[in-house]
C-alpha positions, 0 to 999 in steps of 0.5 A: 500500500505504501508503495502504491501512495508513494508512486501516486504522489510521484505521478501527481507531482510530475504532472504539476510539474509538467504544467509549468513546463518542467521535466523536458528531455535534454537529449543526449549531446555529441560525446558522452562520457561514464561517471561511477560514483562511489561504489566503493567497499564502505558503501556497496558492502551492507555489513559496514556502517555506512553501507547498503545493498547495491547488488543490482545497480553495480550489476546494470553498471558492469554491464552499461561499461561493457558496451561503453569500452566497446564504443571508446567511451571515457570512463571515470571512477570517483570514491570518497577518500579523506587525509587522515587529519579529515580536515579536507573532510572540514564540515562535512565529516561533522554532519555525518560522522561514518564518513571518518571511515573513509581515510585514504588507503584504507579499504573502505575507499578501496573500489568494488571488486566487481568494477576493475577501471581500465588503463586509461580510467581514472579513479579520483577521490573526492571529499565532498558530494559533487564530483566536481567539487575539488577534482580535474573531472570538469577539465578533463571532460572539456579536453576530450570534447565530452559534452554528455556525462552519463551517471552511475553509482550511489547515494541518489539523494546525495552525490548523484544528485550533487553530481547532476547538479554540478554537471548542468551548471558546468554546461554538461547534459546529465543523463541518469540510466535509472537501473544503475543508481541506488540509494539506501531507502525507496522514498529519498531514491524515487524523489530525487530522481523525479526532481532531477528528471524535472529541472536538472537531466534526464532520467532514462532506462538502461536500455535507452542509453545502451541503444544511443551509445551502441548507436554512436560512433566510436571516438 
């Protein structure tokens, strides 16, 4: 019953939404690139305190950068990784202390075993929920002509959607496959990805973006 009420209300706040001319489709640019954020062994193993089950979205993902290599996509890797004195962590870290867990070196910022980064995609770390915020990632994306990001990874309601956000911000066209992010609870996953779909990118199935990438030329 609850899920029933929470996709009513979602149904009920798109379509309010869609009166007022938001949740557009941005459409895909001229170069896309991947972003796996954060699926790291302190987020992606449910026995550790700040970890969740992520099974089925690290799996969309492996099988989202299969077809993406194939295609010469670029690919970028981001963990959350903090200096051991946590200050690059400065309030953040106060907010929510687990994430003082997440010391460089240690393997809670070590990736999933299940993602092995190829030898040309980098794994940066980063302190805060953008993967924007601190890194190279804008620059980099600009140096290879990408004008699309394409995101995966966890937390929807944190750094998914700060990502997002940045990307737009930063002239990028976010594009989220909907089976390759997770959250740790339904209600903050689906909400966001309807407020994100409304006023920031698109919010699309795997399949879709498998079709264009498989579609697209290679680089």
């Amino acid at each position: 019953m609850e899920d029933k009420v929470l996709d009513k209300a979602l149904r009920d706040i798109e379509a309010y939404y869609r009166t007022q001319g938001m949740a557009r489709a941005l459409g895909f640019g001229k170069r896309p690139a991947v972003l796996v954020i954060d699926f790291q062994k302190g987020i992606t193993d449910p026995e550790r305190p700040a970890g969740c089950h992520l099974d089925a979205e690290i799996e969309h993902t492996v099988r989202l950068l299969d077809v993406a290599r194939k295609k010469d996509v670029p690919v970028f890797f981001f963990v959350i990784a903090y200096d051991r004195s946590l200050l690059d962590g400065g309030l953040l870290v106060k907010k929510v202390p687990t994430l003082a867990r997440f010391v460089a070196g240690s393997d809670d910022v070590q990736l999933d075993p299940r993602l092995t980064p190829g030898p040309n995609e980098p794994v940066f770390a980063k302190q805060y929920g953008s993967c924007f915020f601190g890194t190279p990632l804008a620059s980099s994306l600009t140096a290879l002509n990408v004008d699309t990001v394409i995101l995966t990874g966890c937390i929807t309601s944190g750094c998914v959607r700060a990502t997002a956000h940045d990307a737009l911000q930063h002239g990028f066209r976010p594009m989220l496959p909907r089976e390759c992010v997770g959250d740790r609870a339904r209600i903050p996953h689906e909400v966001n990805l309807m407020d994100i779909q409304a006023r920031i990118g698109d919010v699309l199935p795997l399949s879709a973006v498998l079709t264009h990438i498989e579609q697209g030329e290679s680089a």
